[in-house]
PALUM-509996 format. One line per 5 residues: number of its first residue (from 1); for each residue x negated, z, y negated of N, C-alpha, C. Coordinates in pm, 1 decimal, m for minus. Each point is the difference from the previous one (the first is absolute). Example, Ala and Ser with C-alpha at 12.3 -4.5 7.8 and 13.67 -1.06 7.14 Angstrom:
! residues 2
1> m1319.0 780.0 569.0 89.0 0.0 m119.0 m90.0 0.0 m120.0  35.0 m72.0 m105.0 m82.0 6.0 m119.0 77.0 73.0 m109.0
! end
This chain:
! residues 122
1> 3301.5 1594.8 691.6 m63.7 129.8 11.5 m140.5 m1.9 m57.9  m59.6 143.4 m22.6 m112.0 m1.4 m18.6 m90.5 50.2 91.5  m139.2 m49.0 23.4 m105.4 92.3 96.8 m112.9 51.6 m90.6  m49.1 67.0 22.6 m135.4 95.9 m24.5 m48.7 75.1 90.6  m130.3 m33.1 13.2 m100.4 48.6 140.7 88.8 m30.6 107.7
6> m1.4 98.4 90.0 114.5 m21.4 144.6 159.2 57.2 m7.1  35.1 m14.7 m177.5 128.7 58.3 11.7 101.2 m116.2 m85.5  95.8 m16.1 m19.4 126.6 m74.2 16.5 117.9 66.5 m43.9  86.2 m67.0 m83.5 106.8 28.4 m55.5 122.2 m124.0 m46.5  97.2 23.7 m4.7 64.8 m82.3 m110.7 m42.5 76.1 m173.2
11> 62.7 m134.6 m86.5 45.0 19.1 m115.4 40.5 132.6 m14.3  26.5 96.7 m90.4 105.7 99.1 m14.6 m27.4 117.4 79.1  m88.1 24.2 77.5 m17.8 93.6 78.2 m151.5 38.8 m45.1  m2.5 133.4 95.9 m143.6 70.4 17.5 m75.8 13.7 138.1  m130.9 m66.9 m36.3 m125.7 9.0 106.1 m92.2 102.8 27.4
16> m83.7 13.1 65.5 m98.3 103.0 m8.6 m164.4 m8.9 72.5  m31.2 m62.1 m56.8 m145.0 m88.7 47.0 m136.9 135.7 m3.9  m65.7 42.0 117.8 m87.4 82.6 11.9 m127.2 m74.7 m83.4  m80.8 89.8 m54.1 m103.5 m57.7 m58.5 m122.6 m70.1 54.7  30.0 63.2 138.3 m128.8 m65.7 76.3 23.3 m185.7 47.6
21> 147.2 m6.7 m48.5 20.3 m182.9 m27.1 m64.3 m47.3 m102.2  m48.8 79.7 m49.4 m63.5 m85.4 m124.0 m121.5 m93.6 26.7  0.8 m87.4 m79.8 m138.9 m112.4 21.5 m121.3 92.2 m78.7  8.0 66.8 m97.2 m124.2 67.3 m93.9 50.9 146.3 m35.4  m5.6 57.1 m16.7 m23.1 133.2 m94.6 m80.8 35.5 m136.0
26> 8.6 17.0 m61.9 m114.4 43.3 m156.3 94.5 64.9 m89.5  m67.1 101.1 m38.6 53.9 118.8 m94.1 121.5 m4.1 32.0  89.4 33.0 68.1 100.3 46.8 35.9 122.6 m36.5 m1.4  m115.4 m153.0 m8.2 169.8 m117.4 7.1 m58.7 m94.1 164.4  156.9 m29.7 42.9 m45.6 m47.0 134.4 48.0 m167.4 m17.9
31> m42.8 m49.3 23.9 m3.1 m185.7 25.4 37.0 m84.9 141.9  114.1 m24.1 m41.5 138.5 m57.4 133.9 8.6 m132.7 6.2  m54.1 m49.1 85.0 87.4 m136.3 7.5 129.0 12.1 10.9  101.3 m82.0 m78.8 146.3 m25.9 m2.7 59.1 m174.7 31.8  149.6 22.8 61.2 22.6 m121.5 4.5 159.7 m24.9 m10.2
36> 21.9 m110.1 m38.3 182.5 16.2 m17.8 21.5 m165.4 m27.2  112.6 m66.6 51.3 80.3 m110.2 m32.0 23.3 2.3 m132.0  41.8 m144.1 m54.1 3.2 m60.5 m115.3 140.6 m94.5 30.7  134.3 m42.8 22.9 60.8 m108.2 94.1 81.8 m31.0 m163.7  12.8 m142.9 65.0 84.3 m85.2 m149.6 123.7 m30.2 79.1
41> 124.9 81.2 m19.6 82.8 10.8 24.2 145.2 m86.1 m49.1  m135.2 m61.4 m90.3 107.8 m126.3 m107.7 43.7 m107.0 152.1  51.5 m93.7 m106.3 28.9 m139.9 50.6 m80.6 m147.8 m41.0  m59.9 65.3 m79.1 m113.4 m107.5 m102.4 m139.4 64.1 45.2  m68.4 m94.5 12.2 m184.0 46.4 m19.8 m38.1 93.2 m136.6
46> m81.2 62.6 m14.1 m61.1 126.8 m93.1 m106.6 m65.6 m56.9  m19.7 61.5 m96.3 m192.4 m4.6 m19.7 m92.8 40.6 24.8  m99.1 23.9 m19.5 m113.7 101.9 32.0 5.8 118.1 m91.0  m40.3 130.4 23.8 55.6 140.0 m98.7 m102.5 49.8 53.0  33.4 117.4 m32.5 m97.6 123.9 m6.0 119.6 102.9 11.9
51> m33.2 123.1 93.1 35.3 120.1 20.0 m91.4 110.8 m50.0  57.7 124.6 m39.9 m42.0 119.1 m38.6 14.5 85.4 36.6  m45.5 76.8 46.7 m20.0 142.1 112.0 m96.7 134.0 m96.6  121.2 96.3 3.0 m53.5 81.2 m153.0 5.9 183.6 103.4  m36.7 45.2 m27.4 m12.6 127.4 m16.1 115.3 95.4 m89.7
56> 71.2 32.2 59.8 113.7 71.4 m121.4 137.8 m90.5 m12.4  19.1 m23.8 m82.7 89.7 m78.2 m32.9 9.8 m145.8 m77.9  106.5 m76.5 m8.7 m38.9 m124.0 m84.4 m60.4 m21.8 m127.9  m11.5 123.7 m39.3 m110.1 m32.3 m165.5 m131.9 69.6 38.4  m9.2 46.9 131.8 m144.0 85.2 9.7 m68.2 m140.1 6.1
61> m148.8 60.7 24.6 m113.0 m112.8 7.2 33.0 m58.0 81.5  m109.5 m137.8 13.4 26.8 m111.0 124.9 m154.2 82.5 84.5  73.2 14.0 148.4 m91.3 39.0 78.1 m61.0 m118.6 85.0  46.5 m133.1 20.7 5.2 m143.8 52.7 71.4 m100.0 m53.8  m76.1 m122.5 m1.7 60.8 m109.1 m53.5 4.5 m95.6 153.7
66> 82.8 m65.2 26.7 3.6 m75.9 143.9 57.1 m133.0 m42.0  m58.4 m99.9 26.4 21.1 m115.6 24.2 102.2 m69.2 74.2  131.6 m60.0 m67.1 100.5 m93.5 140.5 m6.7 m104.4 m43.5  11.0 m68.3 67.5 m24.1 m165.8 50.6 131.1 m46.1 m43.6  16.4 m105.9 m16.4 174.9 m79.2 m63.0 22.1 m4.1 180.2
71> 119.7 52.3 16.9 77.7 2.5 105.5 110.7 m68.9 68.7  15.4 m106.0 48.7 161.3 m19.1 46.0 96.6 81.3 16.2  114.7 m65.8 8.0 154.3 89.7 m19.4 m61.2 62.9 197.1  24.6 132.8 m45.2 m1.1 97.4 183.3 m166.6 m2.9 17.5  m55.8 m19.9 m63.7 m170.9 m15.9 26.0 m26.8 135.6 m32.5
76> m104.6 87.8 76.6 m43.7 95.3 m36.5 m176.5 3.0 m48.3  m50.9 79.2 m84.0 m159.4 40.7 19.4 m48.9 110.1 54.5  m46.9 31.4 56.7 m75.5 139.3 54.6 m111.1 67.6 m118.5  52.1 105.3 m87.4 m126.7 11.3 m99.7 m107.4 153.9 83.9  m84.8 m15.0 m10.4 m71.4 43.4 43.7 m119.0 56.7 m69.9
81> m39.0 138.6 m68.4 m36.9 61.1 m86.6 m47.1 118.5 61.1  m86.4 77.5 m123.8 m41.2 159.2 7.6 33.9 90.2 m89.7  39.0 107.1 m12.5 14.2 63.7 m147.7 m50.8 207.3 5.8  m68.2 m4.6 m59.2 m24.2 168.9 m0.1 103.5 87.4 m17.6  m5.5 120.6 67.7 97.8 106.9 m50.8 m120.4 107.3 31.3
86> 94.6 87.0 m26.5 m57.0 154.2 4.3 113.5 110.4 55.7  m46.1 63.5 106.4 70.3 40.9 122.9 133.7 92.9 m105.4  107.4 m13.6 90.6 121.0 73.7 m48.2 126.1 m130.1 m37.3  86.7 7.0 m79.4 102.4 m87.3 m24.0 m44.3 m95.5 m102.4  46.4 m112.4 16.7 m21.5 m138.0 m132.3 135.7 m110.8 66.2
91> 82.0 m14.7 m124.7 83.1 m60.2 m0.9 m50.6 m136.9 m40.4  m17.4 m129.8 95.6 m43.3 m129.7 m21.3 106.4 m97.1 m7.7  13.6 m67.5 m166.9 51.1 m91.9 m49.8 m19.6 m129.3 53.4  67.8 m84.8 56.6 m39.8 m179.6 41.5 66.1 m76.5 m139.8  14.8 m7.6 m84.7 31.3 m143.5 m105.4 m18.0 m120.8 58.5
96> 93.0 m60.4 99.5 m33.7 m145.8 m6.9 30.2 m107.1 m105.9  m113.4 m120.9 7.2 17.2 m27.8 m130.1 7.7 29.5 m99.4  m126.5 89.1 10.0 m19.9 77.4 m132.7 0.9 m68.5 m152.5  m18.9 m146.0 4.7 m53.2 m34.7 m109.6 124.9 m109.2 m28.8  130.0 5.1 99.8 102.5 m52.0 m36.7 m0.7 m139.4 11.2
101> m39.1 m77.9 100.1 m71.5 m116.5 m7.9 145.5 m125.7 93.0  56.4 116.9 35.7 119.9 m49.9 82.9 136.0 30.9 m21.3  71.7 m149.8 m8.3 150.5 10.9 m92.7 61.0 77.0 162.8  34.8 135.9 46.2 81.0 3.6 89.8 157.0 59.1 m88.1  109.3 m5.4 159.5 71.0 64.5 m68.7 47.8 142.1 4.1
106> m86.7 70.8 61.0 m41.3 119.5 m43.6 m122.0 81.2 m40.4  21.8 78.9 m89.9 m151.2 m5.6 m60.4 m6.7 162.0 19.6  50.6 41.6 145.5 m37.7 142.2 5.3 m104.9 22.6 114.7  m145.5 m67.2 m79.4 m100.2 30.2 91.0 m61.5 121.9 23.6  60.3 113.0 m0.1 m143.0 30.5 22.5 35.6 144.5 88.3
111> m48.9 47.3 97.3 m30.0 79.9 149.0 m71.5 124.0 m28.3  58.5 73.0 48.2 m115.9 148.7 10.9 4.7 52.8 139.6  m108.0 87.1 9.2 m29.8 51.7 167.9 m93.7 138.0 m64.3  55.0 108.9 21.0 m90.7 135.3 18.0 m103.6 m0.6 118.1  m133.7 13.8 m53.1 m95.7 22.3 112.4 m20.1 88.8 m27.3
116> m44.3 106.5 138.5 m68.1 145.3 m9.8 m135.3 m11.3 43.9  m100.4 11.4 m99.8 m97.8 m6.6 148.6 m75.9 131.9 15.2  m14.9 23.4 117.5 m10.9 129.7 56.5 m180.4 m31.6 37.7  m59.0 174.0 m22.9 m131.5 12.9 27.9 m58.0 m2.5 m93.5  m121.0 m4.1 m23.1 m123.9 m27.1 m105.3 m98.8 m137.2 m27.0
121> 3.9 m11.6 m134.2 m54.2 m102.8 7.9 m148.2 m45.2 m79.6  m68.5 81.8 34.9 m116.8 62.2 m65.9 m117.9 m64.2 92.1
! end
Protein backbone atom coordinates (compact mmCIF):
# COMPACT_ATOMS: atom_id res chain seq x y z
CA UNK A 1 0.00 0.00 0.00
CA UNK A 2 0.62 3.51 -0.11
CA UNK A 3 0.45 6.38 2.77
CA UNK A 4 0.38 10.15 2.47
CA UNK A 5 -0.15 12.50 5.45
CA UNK A 6 -2.79 10.45 7.65
CA UNK A 7 -4.28 8.64 4.66
CA UNK A 8 -3.65 5.03 3.22
CA UNK A 9 -4.47 2.95 0.38
CA UNK A 10 -3.56 -0.08 -1.63
CA UNK A 11 -1.99 -0.14 -5.12
CA UNK A 12 -4.90 0.41 -7.67
CA UNK A 13 -7.17 2.33 -5.69
CA UNK A 14 -8.12 5.96 -4.62
CA UNK A 15 -7.19 8.09 -1.43
CA UNK A 16 -8.11 11.36 -0.24
CA UNK A 17 -5.61 13.21 1.98
CA UNK A 18 -6.98 16.76 3.49
CA UNK A 19 -4.49 19.46 2.98
CA UNK A 20 -4.05 20.41 6.39
CA UNK A 21 -1.74 16.88 6.41
CA UNK A 22 0.57 18.56 4.73
CA UNK A 23 4.18 19.19 6.15
CA UNK A 24 4.48 22.86 4.02
CA UNK A 25 2.28 24.74 1.76
CA UNK A 26 3.76 27.44 -0.98
CA UNK A 27 2.02 28.70 -4.00
CA UNK A 28 -0.48 26.28 -4.11
CA UNK A 29 1.24 23.19 -3.99
CA UNK A 30 0.99 21.22 -0.68
CA UNK A 31 4.09 18.99 0.63
CA UNK A 32 3.23 15.28 2.10
CA UNK A 33 5.20 13.06 3.65
CA UNK A 34 4.64 9.57 1.89
CA UNK A 35 5.45 6.02 2.62
CA UNK A 36 5.11 2.50 1.01
CA UNK A 37 6.97 -1.08 1.04
CA UNK A 38 9.54 -2.18 -1.39
CA UNK A 39 9.46 -6.53 -0.66
CA UNK A 40 11.79 -8.93 -2.86
CA UNK A 41 9.53 -11.49 -3.48
CA UNK A 42 12.23 -13.48 -5.42
CA UNK A 43 14.05 -16.49 -4.13
CA UNK A 44 17.58 -15.01 -4.70
CA UNK A 45 18.98 -11.76 -2.98
CA UNK A 46 18.48 -8.31 -5.23
CA UNK A 47 20.63 -5.41 -5.59
CA UNK A 48 20.45 -2.07 -4.57
CA UNK A 49 17.91 0.13 -7.13
CA UNK A 50 16.23 3.04 -7.14
CA UNK A 51 12.41 3.65 -7.36
CA UNK A 52 10.40 6.41 -9.15
CA UNK A 53 7.38 8.10 -8.01
CA UNK A 54 6.00 10.45 -10.91
CA UNK A 55 3.08 12.60 -11.13
CA UNK A 56 0.80 11.47 -14.10
CA UNK A 57 1.81 8.64 -15.65
CA UNK A 58 4.96 6.46 -16.56
CA UNK A 59 6.54 8.94 -19.06
CA UNK A 60 5.41 12.04 -16.93
CA UNK A 61 8.23 13.67 -14.89
CA UNK A 62 10.01 12.04 -11.95
CA UNK A 63 8.39 13.62 -8.89
CA UNK A 64 10.97 11.29 -6.41
CA UNK A 65 13.84 9.26 -6.74
CA UNK A 66 14.03 6.65 -3.56
CA UNK A 67 16.72 4.61 -2.65
CA UNK A 68 16.47 0.39 -1.98
CA UNK A 69 18.97 -1.39 -0.36
CA UNK A 70 19.95 -5.06 -2.05
CA UNK A 71 17.36 -7.16 -0.27
CA UNK A 72 17.02 -10.86 0.64
CA UNK A 73 14.58 -13.33 -0.92
CA UNK A 74 11.01 -12.06 1.46
CA UNK A 75 13.10 -8.99 2.81
CA UNK A 76 11.26 -5.85 2.70
CA UNK A 77 12.39 -1.80 2.78
CA UNK A 78 10.19 0.81 4.17
CA UNK A 79 10.76 3.89 1.63
CA UNK A 80 9.95 6.82 3.18
CA UNK A 81 9.64 10.21 1.21
CA UNK A 82 7.76 13.65 0.44
CA UNK A 83 6.30 14.78 -2.79
CA UNK A 84 4.15 18.05 -3.70
CA UNK A 85 0.77 18.12 -5.24
CA UNK A 86 -1.71 20.65 -5.75
CA UNK A 87 -5.20 20.14 -4.26
CA UNK A 88 -7.73 18.08 -6.54
CA UNK A 89 -6.82 14.61 -8.41
CA UNK A 90 -3.06 13.32 -9.39
CA UNK A 91 -2.62 9.96 -10.54
CA UNK A 92 0.91 8.70 -8.81
CA UNK A 93 3.15 6.32 -10.78
CA UNK A 94 5.67 3.87 -8.44
CA UNK A 95 8.36 2.33 -11.21
CA UNK A 96 10.20 -0.03 -9.17
CA UNK A 97 13.48 -0.43 -10.31
CA UNK A 98 13.41 2.16 -12.30
CA UNK A 99 16.77 1.89 -13.70
CA UNK A 100 16.35 -1.95 -14.29
CA UNK A 101 19.09 -3.01 -12.10
CA UNK A 102 17.31 -6.36 -11.23
CA UNK A 103 17.14 -9.67 -13.35
CA UNK A 104 13.42 -10.52 -11.89
CA UNK A 105 11.00 -12.68 -13.40
CA UNK A 106 8.58 -10.28 -13.77
CA UNK A 107 9.20 -7.03 -14.96
CA UNK A 108 5.69 -5.55 -14.35
CA UNK A 109 6.80 -2.96 -11.90
CA UNK A 110 5.10 -0.44 -11.65
CA UNK A 111 1.73 0.76 -9.20
CA UNK A 112 -0.62 3.61 -9.35
CA UNK A 113 -2.88 5.16 -6.52
CA UNK A 114 -5.30 8.31 -7.26
CA UNK A 115 -4.87 10.93 -4.55
CA UNK A 116 -7.46 13.65 -4.04
CA UNK A 117 -6.35 16.20 -1.98
CA UNK A 118 -8.98 18.22 -0.65
CA UNK A 119 -8.81 22.03 0.69
CA UNK A 120 -6.33 24.76 -0.10
CA UNK A 121 -3.03 24.92 -0.28
CA UNK A 122 -1.94 28.40 -0.31
Amino acid sequence: GFEIGSSGGDWGTAIVVPSSDAVKTSGGWCTFDYSYATKNYGVAGSKATENTLRIGGPNSPIASEDEIPGLNPGAFSIVNGKISLLPGLSTLTLNIDAPDLVDESSEANQRQIDVTVTGSCN
